[in-house]
C-alpha positions in Angstrom: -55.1 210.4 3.2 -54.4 208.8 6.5 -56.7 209.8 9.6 -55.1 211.7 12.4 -58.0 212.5 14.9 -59.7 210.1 17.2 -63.3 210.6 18.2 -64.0 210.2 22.0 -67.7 209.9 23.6 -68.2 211.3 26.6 -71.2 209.9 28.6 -72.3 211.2 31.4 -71.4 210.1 35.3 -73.6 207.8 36.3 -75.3 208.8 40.3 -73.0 206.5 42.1 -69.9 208.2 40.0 -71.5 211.8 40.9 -71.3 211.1 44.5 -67.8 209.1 44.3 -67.0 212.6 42.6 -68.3 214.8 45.4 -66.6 212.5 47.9 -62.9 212.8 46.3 -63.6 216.9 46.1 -64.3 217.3 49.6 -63.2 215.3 52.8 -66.4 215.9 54.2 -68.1 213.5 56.6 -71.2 215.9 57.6 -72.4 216.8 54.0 -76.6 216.2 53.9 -77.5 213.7 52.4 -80.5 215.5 51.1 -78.2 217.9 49.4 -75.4 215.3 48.4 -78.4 213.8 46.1 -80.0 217.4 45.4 -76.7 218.2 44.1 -76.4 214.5 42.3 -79.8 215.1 40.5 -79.2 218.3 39.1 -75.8 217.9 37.9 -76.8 214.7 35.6 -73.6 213.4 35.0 -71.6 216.6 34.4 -68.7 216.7 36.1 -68.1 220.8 35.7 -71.4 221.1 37.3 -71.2 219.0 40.4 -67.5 221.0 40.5 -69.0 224.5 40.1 -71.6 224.0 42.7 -69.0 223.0 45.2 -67.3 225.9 44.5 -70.4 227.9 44.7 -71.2 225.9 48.3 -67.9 227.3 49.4 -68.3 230.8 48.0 -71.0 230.9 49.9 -70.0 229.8 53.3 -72.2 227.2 53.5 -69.1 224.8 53.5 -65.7 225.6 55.0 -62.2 223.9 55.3 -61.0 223.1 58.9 -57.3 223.3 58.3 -56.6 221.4 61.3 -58.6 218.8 60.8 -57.5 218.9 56.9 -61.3 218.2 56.2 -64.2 220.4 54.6 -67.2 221.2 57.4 -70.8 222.1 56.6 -71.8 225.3 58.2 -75.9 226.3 59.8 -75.7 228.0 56.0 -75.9 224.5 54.4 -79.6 224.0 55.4 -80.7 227.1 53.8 -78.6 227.2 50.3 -80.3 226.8 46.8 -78.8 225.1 44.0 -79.9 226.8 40.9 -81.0 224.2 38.0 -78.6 225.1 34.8 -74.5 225.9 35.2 -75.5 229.6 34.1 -77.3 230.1 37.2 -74.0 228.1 39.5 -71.8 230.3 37.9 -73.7 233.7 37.9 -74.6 233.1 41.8 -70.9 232.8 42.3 -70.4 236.5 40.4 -73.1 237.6 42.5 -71.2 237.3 45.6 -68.1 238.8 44.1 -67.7 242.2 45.8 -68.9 245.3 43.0 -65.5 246.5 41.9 -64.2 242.7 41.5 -67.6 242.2 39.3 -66.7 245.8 37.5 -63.3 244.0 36.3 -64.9 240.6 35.3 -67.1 242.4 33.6 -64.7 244.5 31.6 -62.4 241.1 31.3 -65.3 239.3 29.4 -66.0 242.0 26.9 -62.4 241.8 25.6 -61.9 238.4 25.2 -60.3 235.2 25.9 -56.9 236.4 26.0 -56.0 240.1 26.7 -52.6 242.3 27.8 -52.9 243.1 31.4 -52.3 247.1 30.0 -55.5 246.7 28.2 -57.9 245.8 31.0 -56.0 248.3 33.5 -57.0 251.2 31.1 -60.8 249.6 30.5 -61.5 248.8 33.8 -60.9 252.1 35.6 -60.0 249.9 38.9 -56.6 252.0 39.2 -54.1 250.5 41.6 -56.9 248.0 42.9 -56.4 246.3 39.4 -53.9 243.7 40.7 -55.8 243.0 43.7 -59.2 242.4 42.3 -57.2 239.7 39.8 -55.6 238.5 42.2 -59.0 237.4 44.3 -60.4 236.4 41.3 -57.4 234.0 40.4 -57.1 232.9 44.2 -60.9 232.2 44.7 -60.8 230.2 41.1 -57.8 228.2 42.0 -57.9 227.1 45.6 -61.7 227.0 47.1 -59.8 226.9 50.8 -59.2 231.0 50.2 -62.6 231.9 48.8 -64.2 234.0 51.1 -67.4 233.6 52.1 -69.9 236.5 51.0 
């Protein structure tokens, strides 16, 4: 029997890729350095993590985009933020600042599954005529960091 699958390794980024990374996410010229290599360090190598602490960064307000200037700014919030250790703690800090009801629905969304008819989660998630809305920030804030509000 012939083989059909081809194994591919994945290493991790090496520190100089991690910050090339970082640079190519964000047109940023004012980004810490302390933090740039905070962020470099506890990423090691994984790409979804440096991405999900960017978005986290944004979430936050601690970095904003100047549409006039087409370039991401660092905001007096950068100096304070923490960068949690593990992607669990990235990715609950971003639920965190999701507002309650938008939580309520994620919440709901998660205990159903992967893929789910929109009729189901309306009648679980007891979010009413909110429903669409509260998706729809969820989607917009997942899909284009430039419309994540900050908390």
């Amino acid at each position: 029997m012939r083989r059909i699958t081809t194994e591919i390794r994945l290493t991790p980024l090496t520190k100089s890729d991690s910050a090339q990374l970082i640079r190519n996410l964000l047109a940023i010229e004012n980004l810490p350095a302390r933090l740039r290599d905070q962020i470099v360090a506890k990423a090691d190598g994984n790409p979804f993590f440096l991405e999900e602490v960017i978005r986290a960064l944004i979430d936050a307000g601690a970095l904003v985009y100047d549409a006039g200037g087409g370039r991401w700014q660092a905001t007096a919030q950068i100096e304070s933020i923490h960068i949690p250790d593990t992607i669990q703690g990235v990715i609950m800090a971003r639920v965190d600042r999701l507002d309650e009801e938008v939580k309520q629905v994620l919440r709901v969304a998660a205990v159903i599954g992967r893929s789910f008819l929109h009729r189901i989660l309306e009648a679980l998630a007891e979010a009413g005529q909110h429903l669409d809305d509260d998706l729809a920030e969820l989607q917009a804030s997942e899909t284009d960091p430039r419309k994540a509000a900050p908390a």
